[in-house]
Each structure stands twice: as C-alpha cells, then as structure tokens.
N, C-alpha and C positions, 0 to 999 in steps of 0.2 A: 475361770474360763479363759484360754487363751481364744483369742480374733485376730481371721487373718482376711484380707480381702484376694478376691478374685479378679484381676484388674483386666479386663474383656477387651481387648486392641489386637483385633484378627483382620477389624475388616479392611477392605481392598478401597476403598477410596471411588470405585466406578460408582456408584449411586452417587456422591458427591461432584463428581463431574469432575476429581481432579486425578494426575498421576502421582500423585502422594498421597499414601492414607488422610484422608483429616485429622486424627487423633495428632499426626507428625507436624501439619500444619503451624506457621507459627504466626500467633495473635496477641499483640499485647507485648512484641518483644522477645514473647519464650515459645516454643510448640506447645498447643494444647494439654499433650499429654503433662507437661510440667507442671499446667496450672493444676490439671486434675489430681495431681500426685502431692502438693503443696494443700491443695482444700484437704485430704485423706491425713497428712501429716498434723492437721487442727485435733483431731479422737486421738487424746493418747492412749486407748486401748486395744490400738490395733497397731500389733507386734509383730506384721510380715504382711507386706503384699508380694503377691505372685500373677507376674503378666503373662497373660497368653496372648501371643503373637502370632501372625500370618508366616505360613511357612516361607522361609528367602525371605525375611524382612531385613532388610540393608541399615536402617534406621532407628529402631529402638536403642540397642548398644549403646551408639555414639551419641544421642542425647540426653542417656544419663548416665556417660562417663565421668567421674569426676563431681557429681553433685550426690549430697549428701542427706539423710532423713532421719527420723526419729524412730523409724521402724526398721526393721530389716527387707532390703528389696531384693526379693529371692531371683535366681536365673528363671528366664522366662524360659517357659514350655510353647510349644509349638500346637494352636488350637486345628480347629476342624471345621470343616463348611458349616454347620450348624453350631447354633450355639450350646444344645447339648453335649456337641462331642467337646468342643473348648472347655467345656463344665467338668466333664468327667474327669480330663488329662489334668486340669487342674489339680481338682481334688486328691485325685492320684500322687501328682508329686508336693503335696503338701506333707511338711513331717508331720509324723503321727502324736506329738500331741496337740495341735491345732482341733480345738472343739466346736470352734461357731465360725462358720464361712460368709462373710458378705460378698457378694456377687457385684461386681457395679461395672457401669459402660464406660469405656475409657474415654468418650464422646460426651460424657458429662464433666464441665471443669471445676463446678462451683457449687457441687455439695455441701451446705455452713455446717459449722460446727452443729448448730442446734439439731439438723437435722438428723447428722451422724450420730449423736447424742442419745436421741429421741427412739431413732431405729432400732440403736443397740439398747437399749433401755427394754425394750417389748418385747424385742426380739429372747432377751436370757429370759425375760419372767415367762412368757410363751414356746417358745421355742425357735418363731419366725415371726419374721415382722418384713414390711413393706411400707416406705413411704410415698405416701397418698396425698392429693390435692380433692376438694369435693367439684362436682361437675355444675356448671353455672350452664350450660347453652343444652338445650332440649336434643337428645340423644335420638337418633330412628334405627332401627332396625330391617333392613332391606332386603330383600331375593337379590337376584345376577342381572335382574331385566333392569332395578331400579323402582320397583313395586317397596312402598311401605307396607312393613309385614306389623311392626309394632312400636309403641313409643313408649318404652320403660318409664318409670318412677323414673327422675333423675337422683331424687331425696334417695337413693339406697344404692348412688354409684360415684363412683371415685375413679381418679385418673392415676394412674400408680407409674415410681420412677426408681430408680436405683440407689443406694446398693439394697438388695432383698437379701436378708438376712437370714438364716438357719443355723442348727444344728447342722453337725456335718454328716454325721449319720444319718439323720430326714432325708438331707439332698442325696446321700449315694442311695439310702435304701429306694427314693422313689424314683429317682434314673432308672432304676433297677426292675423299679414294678412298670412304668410308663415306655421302659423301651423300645417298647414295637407303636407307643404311639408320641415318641417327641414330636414328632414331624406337628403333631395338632398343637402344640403347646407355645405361645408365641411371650411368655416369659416362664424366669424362673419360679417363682411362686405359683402357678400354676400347677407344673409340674408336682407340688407338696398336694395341692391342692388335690388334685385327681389321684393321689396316691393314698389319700384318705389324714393329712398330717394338717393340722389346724393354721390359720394365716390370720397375723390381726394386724389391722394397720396402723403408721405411725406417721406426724406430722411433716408434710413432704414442704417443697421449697418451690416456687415458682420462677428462681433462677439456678435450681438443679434443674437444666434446660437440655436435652440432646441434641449435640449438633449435627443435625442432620443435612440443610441445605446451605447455599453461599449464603441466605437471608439470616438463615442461624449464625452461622459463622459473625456475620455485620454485626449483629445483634450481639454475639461476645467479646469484640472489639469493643465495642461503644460503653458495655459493663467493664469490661476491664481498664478502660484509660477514663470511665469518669472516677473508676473506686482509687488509680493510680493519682491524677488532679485534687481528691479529696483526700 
C-alpha cells in the first residue's frame, strides 16, 4: 500500500485572532507547520504529503524552501471554504497509485510516532481508522435554548483527532454519495461513516493537540521547549 497524507493548511488565521495563519506561526523557533511536518516524517510509511493551502497564501513556499524530508512534499493545491472541498482537490491531484489517504490538520504539531503507527496499522487491516482518546467528563446533549435533551453513556464515546485514515476510494466514493450533504459532516470519518464504509478506532495521543486558541498556542510553546531542555 502506498500512504500519502493530506496536509489540511487552508485556514485563514481570523478565528485565531491573528494576521497570520496559525499553522505559519512560529513556536519553539520553527512555524508550526514545521513541527507538524517533522512529527509526520517519524512513519516511514508515508511516501508523499500533499498540502492544501489557502488561495494567495504568501507563506507556505518560503517556509519550506530549502528543508528537507524523508517523504516526498508534493506542490500544494489550493483548498476550498469547506473542508470537503480541500479533500476532494486533494485527492484529485494525488498521483494515481497512492492507495491509503491520511487526512490530518496542519494545526496539529505533535502527532508521536506511536500514534501514526497505530492509525496506520487499523487503518490497512480495516480500511479506516481514527485516532481516538476515551471521554472522562460527562457529555449532555442540549436543544438551541440550553434544555438538556440527554446524557449519553460516556463508556461508548471517544474524542477523535487526526490524521483519519482511508482507503482512497472510501474517501472519493463517499464524497461522492454525501455530497449534497458535507455541509452536515463536521469530520472526515464521518463522511465514511454516513456513506455506509466501516471506521474503527485507533490509540490517539493527548498531545496530538489542535491549535486552535493563543492558550493552545502557550500550551505548545511550553511542550516544545520542555522536550527541547530535555
């Protein structure tokens, strides 16, 4: 099986609060996107990432001009307001014998080895896999007003994180079936999921972290220059 990942660095940085994507942000000495691409470079079974980028993005190029990987880092394609559309253009210009797609957020830096490991491991013997964390804090389920509707089993729910792993014909054929309803789908495994294609999970990481706010951000700093001091 060749593996390639889908390296998801479209967004705009306005939910971050910054004029720089976060992914471009630099923490630890390198931008983020470096760390993530350095954790990715631990699996040597993935033989090609390919980034999808925000259209007019001034900034990916020139951060990895000149540095070097164990994989091939393919010219990045230009993704889409949603993250189905980024998915599809991917898959699209991935050459054609690329057989297992990992999807992952370019907002996570520090996927370990074990976990890329793990994913891809379930991921060929199934077809899909997703690494998952199990949920410790009592989940509710609420209306629009703030009414508790319901308070799930927590025992039969997990937090799930990146990269989500397929076949690559799962991921186009159920783009394919789901496309009048990506808009509902608020990851990729999902999308397998409602297309009728099986998802099992696989042992996630509690510092494959999303950087989503400055607190995150802190919070990677502080990971990264204790693991630099040690």
């Amino acid at each position: 099986m060749n593996i390639a990942v889908l390296l998801l660095a479209a967004g705009s940085g306005k939910r971050f609060g910054s004029n720089i994507p976060k992914q471009y942000l630099d923490v630890a000495g390198q931008p983020l996107l470096i760390h993530t691409l350095h954790s990715l470079a631990a699996e040597p079974r993935i033989k090609m990432v390919l980034p999808v980028i925000a259209e007019g993005d001034s900034w990916f190029s020139a951060i990895v001009a000149k540095q070097t990987w164990p994989f091939e880092l393919l010219k990045p394609v230009v993704g889409g307001s949603e993250r189905s559309i980024s998915m599809q253009r991917g898959l699209t210009a991935l050459p054609e014998n690329i057989d297992m797609v990992a999807v992952h957020d370019a907002a996570r830096a520090l996927p370990s080895q074990a976990l890329l490991k793990d994913v891809l491991d379930v991921a060929l013997l199934h077809g899909a896999a997703v690494p998952s964390l199990p949920v410790f804090d009592t989940i509710k389920r609420v209306n629009k007003s703030g009414k508790v509707m319901e308070t799930p089993n927590r025992s039969s729910l997990v937090a799930v994180q990146t990269p989500q792993v397929a076949r690559r014909d799962w991921f186009k054929s159920a783009l394919e079936k789901e496309k009048l309803r990506l808009h509902l789908h608020t990851d990729d495994a999902s999308v397998l999921e409602a297309a009728g294609y099986p998802v099992y999970i696989s042992k996630g990481d509690i510092d494959n972290r999303k950087i989503t706010t400055p607190d995150d951000m802190l919070w990677l700093q502080e990971k990264l220059a204790g693991a630099l001091i040690s």
